[in-house]
C-alpha positions in Angstrom: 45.0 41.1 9.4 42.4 38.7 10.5 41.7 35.4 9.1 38.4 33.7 9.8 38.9 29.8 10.0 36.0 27.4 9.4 35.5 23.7 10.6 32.6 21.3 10.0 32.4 18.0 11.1 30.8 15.9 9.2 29.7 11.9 9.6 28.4 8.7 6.4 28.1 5.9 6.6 29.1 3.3 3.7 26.4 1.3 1.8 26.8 -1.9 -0.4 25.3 -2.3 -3.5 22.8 -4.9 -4.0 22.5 -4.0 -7.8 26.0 -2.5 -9.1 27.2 -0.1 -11.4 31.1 -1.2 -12.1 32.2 1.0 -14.8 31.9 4.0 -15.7 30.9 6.3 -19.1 32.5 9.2 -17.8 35.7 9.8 -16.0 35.6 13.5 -15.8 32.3 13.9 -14.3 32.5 10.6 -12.6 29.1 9.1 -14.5 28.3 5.8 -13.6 28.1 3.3 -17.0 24.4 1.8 -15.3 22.4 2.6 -12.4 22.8 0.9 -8.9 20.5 0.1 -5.8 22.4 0.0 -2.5 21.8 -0.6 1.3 23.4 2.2 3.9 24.7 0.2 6.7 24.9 1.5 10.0 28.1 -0.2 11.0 30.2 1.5 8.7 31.0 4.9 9.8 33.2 7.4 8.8 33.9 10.7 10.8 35.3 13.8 8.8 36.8 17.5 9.7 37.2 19.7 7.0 39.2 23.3 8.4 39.4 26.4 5.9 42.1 28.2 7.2 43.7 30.9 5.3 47.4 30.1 7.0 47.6 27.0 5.1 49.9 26.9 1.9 48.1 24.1 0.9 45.5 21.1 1.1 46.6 18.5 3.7 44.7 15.0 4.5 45.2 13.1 7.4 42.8 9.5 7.0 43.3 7.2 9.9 45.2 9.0 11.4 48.2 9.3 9.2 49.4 11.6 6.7 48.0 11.1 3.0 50.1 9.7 0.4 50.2 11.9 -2.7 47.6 10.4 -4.9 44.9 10.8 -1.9 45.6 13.9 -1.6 45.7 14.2 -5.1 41.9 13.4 -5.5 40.7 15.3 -2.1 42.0 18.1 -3.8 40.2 18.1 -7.0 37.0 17.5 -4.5 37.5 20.1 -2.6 38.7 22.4 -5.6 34.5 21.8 -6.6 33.5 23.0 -3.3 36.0 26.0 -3.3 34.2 26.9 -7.4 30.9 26.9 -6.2 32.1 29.1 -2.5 33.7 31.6 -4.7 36.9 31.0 -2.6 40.7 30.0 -2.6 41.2 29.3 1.0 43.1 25.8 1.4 41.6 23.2 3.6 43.2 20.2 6.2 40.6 17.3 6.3 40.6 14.7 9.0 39.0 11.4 8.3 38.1 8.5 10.3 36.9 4.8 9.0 35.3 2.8 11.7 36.0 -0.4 9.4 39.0 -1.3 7.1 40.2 1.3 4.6 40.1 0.8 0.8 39.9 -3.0 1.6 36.1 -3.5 -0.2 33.5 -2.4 2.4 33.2 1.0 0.6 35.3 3.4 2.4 35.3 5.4 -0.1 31.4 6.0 -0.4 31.2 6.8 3.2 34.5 8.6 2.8 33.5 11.2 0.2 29.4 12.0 1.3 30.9 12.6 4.9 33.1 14.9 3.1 30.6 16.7 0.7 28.7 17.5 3.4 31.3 18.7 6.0 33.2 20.9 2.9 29.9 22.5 2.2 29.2 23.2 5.3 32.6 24.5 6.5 32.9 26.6 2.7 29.9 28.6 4.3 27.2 27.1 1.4 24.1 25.2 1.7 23.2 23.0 -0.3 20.2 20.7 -0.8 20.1 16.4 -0.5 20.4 16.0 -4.6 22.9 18.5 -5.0 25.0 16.9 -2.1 24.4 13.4 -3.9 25.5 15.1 -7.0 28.8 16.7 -5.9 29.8 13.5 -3.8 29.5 11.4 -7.1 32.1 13.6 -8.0 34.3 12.1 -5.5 33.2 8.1 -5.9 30.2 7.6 -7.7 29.0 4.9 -4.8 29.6 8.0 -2.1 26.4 9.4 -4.0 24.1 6.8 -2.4 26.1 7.4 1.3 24.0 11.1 1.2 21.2 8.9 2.1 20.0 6.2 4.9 17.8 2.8 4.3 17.9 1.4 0.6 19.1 4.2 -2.4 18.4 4.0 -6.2 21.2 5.6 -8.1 20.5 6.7 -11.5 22.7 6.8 -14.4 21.6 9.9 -15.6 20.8 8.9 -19.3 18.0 11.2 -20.3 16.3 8.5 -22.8 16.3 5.1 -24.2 19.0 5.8 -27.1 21.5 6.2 -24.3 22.2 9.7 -25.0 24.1 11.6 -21.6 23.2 14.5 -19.7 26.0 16.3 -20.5 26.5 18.6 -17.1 26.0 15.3 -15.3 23.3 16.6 -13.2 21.1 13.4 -14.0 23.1 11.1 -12.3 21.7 11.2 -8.5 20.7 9.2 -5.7 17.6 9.2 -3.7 16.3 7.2 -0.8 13.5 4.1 -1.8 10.7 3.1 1.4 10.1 -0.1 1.5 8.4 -2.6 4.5 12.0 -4.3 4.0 13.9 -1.5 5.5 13.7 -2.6 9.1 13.5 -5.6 8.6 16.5 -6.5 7.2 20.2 -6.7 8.4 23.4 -6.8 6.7 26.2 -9.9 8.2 29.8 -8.7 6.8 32.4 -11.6 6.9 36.1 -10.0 6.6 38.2 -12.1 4.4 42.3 -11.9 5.5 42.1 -9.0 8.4 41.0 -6.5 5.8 43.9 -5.8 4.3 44.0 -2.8 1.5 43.1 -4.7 -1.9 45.3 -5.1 -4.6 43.5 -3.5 -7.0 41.8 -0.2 -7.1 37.9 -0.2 -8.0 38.3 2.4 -10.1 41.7 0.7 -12.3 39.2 -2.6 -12.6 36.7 -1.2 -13.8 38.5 1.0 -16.7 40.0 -2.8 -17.4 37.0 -4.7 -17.1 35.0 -2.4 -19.8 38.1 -2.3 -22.2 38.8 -6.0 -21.9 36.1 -8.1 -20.7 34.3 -10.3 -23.5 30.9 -10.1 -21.0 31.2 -6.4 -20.1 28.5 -5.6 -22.6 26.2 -8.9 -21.1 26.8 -7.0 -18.1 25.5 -3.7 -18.9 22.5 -5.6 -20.4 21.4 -7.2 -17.5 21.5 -4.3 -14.6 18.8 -2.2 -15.8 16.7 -5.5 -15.3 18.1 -6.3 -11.9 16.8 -2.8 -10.9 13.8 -3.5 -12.0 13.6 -6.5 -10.4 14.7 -5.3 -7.2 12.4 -2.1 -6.9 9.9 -4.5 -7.5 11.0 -6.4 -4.6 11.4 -3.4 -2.3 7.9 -2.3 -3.6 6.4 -5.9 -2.3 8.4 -6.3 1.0 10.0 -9.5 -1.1 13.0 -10.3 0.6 13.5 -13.8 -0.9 13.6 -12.3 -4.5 15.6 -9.2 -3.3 18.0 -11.8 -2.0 18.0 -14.2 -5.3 18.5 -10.6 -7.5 21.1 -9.2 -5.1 23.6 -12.5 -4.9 23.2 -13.2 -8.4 24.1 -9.6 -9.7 27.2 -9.8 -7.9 28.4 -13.1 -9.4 27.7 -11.7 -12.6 30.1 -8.6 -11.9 33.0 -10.5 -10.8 32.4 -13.3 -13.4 33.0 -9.7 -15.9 35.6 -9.2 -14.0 37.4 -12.2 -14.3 36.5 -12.9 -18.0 39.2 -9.2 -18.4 42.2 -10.1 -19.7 44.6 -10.2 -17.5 41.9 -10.9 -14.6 40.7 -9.2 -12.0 40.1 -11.7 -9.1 39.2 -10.3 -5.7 38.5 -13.5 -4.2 40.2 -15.3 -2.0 39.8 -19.3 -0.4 38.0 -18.2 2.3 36.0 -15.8 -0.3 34.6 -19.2 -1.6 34.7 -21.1 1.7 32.0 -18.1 2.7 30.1 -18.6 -0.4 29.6 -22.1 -0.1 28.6 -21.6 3.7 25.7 -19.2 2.9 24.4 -21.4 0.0 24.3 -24.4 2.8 22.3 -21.7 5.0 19.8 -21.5 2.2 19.6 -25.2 1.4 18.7 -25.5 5.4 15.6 -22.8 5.3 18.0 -19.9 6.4 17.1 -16.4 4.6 20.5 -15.7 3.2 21.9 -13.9 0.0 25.5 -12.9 -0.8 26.9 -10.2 -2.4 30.4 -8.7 -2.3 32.1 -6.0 -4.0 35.7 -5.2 -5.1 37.2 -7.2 -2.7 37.4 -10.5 -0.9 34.9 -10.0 2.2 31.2 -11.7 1.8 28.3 -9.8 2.8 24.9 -11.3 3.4 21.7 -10.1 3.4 19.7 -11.8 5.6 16.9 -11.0 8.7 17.1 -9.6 12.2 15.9 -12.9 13.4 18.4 -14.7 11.0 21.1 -12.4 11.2 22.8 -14.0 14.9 22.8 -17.5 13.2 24.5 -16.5 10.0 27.3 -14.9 11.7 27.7 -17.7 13.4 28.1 -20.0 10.7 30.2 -17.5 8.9 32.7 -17.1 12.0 33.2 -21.2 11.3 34.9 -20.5 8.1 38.5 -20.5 8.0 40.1 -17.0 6.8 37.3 -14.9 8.1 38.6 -13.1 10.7 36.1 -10.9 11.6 31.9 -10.7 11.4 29.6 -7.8 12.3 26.2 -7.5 12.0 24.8 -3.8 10.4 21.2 -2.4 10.1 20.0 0.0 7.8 21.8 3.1 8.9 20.9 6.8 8.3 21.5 9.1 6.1 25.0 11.3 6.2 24.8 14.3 8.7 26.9 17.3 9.9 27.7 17.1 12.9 29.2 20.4 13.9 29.9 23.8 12.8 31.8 26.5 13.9 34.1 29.9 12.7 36.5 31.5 14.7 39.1 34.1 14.1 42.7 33.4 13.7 
């Protein structure tokens, strides 16, 4: 008998959310609670092999290099279970992933982790499928890997099909597309790790179950992103960076000040998380174009330009605890990088 195995290579990279989502209305399908508006960033890269090869019992994962624990694997599987529905097959897969950056430490791992994984599945289950429909199925993996399909600045929508909040059941609203904007070049992305990048304590997806089901300004929360899109679109629209910036640094502060209102807390900060902080609103006070956002995790992004950007991460490699800064442009959108089937 021969077996015909199939590999794609696939490569994403991560993006950070200048307007966030946190929380979700939907756990099956994965359905973001509010829509989001993101940055791709071409420093954070992740590489991914998916093989279908009949001799495999089952579904392996190897991500950096070592051997999954269960509850990874767990969740590739379910992923990849969507891709072998829609192929019409059984065949079990071995993925091989490969973050350029720190692993589920809050730089978005996951975002790049799952798009360069929609697309390399896809590719290596023999389907095609187009830009929304990729967006679509890696939502299904981490709603942020949705916005990785794309390069340059991303709007994410909800997929609420009208103003009494009523869902689109098959979750096919929810989606991400690419925005244009004169901003797109121009900008750059300084990312200031926070203790070595160490995995985080607590998993994006746990704190945000806890934040919605505890929180006393959850519902504030809600309330104010569908402004800060606005808002920020606006901005994009314009070229605005200073009011991108003001919306981008103070959504963020509202979603960990949620956070922290849950009960017990969820506090991703740490010293030099406000040391950072501090050093980018001293940028500002001096005429610097700076604006900080982070995610779920210690390490301080900022938003600044590419004539700013080398004085920035200068300042921020003067905090103590930050032990490492990189500088990111817009980067593109997730590609496959190789193909090929072979008989066995």
């Amino acid at each position: 008998m021969v077996w015909v195995v199939s590999t794609s290579i696939a490569r994403a990279c991560a993006n950070i959310a200048l307007v966030k989502y946190w929380g979700k209305r939907d756990a099956q399908l994965n359905l973001p609670a509010a829509g989001s508006l993101s940055l791709t960033l071409d420093a954070l890269v992740t590489t991914t092999q998916v093989t279908f090869d009949p001799g495999l019992i089952g579904d392996e994962l190897v991500l950096d290099g070592v051997a999954a624990k269960p509850a990874e694997l767990a969740r590739t599987r379910e992923f990849l279970d969507l891709v072998r529905a829609a192929a019409q097959i059984r065949t079990h897969a071995r993925v091989v992933s490969k973050n350029e950056f720190p692993t589920a430490s809050g730089l978005a791992s996951s975002a790049s982790g799952y798009a360069a994984l929609a697309v390399a599945a896809v590719a290596a289950a023999g389907q095609v499928m187009s830009a929304r429909q990729l967006s679509i199925l890696a939502r299904r993996g981490s709603g942020s890997a949705a916005r990785s399909v794309f390069g340059g600045f991303v709007r994410m929508h909800a997929g609420i099909s009208d103003v009494s909040g009523a869902d689109r059941d098959d979750g096919t609203g929810a989606f991400a597309e690419p925005i244009g904007s004169p901003l797109t070049a121009r900008v750059r992305m300084v990312i200031a790790i926070v203790g070595g990048g160490a995995p985080k304590s607590h998993g994006s997806r746990d704190a945000m179950d806890h934040t919605a089901a505890t929180s006393p300004l959850y519902r504030a929360w809600l309330e104010l992103v569908p402004r800060d899109l606005a808002a920020a679109e606006a901005a994009l629209a314009t070229g605005d960076l200073e009011q991108l910036g003001a919306i981008t640094e103070g959504n963020a502060l509202a979603m960990h000040a949620s956070a922290i209102a849950a009960r017990p807390a969820v506090i991703y900060w740490q010293p030099a998380t406000l040391a950072a902080l501090a050093e980018v609103r001293a940028l500002r006070a001096a005429g610097h174009a700076a604006w900080a956002t982070m995610d779920a995790g210690p390490h301080v992004k900022v938003l600044t330009t590419t004539g700013e950007a080398a004085t920035v991460a200068a300042a921020l490699r003067s905090v103590p605890g930050v032990t490492d800064v990189s500088i990111a442009a817009a980067g593109g959108p997730a590609a496959l990088l190789g193909a090929e089937s072979r008989p066995s």
